[in-house]
C-alpha angles and dihedrals in degrees: 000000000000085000104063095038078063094049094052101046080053089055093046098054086047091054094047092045085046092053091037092060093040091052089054101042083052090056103042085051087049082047096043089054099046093058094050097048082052087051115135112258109198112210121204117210118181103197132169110264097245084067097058099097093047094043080047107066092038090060096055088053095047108051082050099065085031104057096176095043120085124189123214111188113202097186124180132117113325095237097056078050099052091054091054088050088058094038093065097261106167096249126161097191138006121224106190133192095208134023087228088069088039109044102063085057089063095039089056093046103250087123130028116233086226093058096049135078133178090243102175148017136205145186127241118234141189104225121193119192100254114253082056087060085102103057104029095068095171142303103317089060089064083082090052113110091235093066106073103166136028129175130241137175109231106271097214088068111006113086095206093050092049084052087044098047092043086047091052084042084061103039086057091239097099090102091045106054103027092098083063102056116117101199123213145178110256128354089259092071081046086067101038094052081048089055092046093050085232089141125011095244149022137182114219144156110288084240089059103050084046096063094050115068089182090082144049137227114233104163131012113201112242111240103249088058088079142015116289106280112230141176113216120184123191146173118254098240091215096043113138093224101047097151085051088043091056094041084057101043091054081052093066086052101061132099093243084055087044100051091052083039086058089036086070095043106257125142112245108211113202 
């Protein structure tokens, strides 16, 4: 009798011991999970540098409501972008300046047209330091002697200095000036030579000239000078986080995105 009292006290630890560890085994798993499903995803979003105040500030916004998701920017002109893009640059989303920086990237199959909207407009403007508002009057002053330097993004890859080159073609002083023109990477470097006095002139975005209070608007180009200007934003077709890419490309999309995107003086086209 004593016997199998003992034998069964000896089933029942083992049973115990036996739900115990599965218990446990279970939990660490459901743990396990948890913190992988928490896991950082690291999102990559190659912009146009005019759009770096506004992507900013949405970014800020964003990680905050979305804890496990982290945003790198890599601005510069959306040309120089696009070519990284082709050339295999690991990029989630594209945020271009211009569609004709955009759109080769849909027509080889890098975005999908589905995946892609023209999110924004903007206006193209001349900027003067200053202490020079007096003597630069608009874009017809950028011919007179006095004025010896503008800057100008370079219009093969930077979509404002396309705008602005197309703007000064039409205004029939593109000849004229040309020999002025101080090039330079992205529209970003355009504004910063303008705040250092470094030239006497620059043409911008309008939502570049607004975040600077070290310049002045003089001119702003009428729309038809120039091709529309448009904002597309698309989804890397081969991007590793495709359900966080489209989670954040909805985001742009939003009222609380548009209202930080018009903040900063850009156009929303719905």
């Amino acid at each position: 009798m004593k016997h199998s009292i003992r034998m069964i006290m000896i089933m029942f630890l083992c049973a115990s011991i036996f739900f115990i560890f599965g218990c446990t085994n279970e939990g660490e798993k459901q743990e396990s999970k948890k913190t992988e499903d928490k896991q950082t995803v690291q999102l990559t979003i190659s912009a146009a540098a005019s759009l770096q105040d506004a992507l900013t500030e949405i970014q800020k916004k964003y990680e905050k409501e979305h804890e496990n998701i982290k945003i790198t920017f890599n601005f510069g002109s959306s040309g120089a972008l696009q070519q990284q893009i082709e050339q295999g640059a690991p990029v989630d989303l594209f945020f271009s300046a211009a569609e004709n920086k955009f759109r080769p990237l849909v027509d080889k199959g890098l975005i999908n047209k589905e995946e892609s909207k023209n999110l924004l407009g903007n206006e193209i403007v001349l900027i003067v330091p200053k202490d020079k508002a007096d003597t630069v009057k608009g874009f017809q002053s950028l011919a007179d002697s006095g004025i010896k330097q503008f800057a100008l993004g370079n219009p093969e890859t930077t979509p404002a200095g396309q705008y602005g080159q197309q703007t000064l073609t039409k205004l029939n002083l593109w000849p004229k000036v040309k020999e002025k023109v101080v090039y330079t990477k992205d529209v970003r470097q355009v504004l910063s030579y303008v705040e250092a006095n470094t030239v006497d002139a620059g043409i911008v975005f309008k939502t570049d000239a607004q975040i600077s209070d070290k310049i002045k608007i003089v001119d702003i180009a009428d729309a038809n000078m120039h091709d529309p200007i448009i904002y597309p934003v698309g989804i890397i077709k081969d991007t590793k986080h495709k359900k966080e890419a489209a989670d954040f490309y909805q985001y742009l999309q939003t009222e609380d995105s548009f209202q930080i995107f018009e903040k900063f003086g850009f156009k929303i086209l719905k």
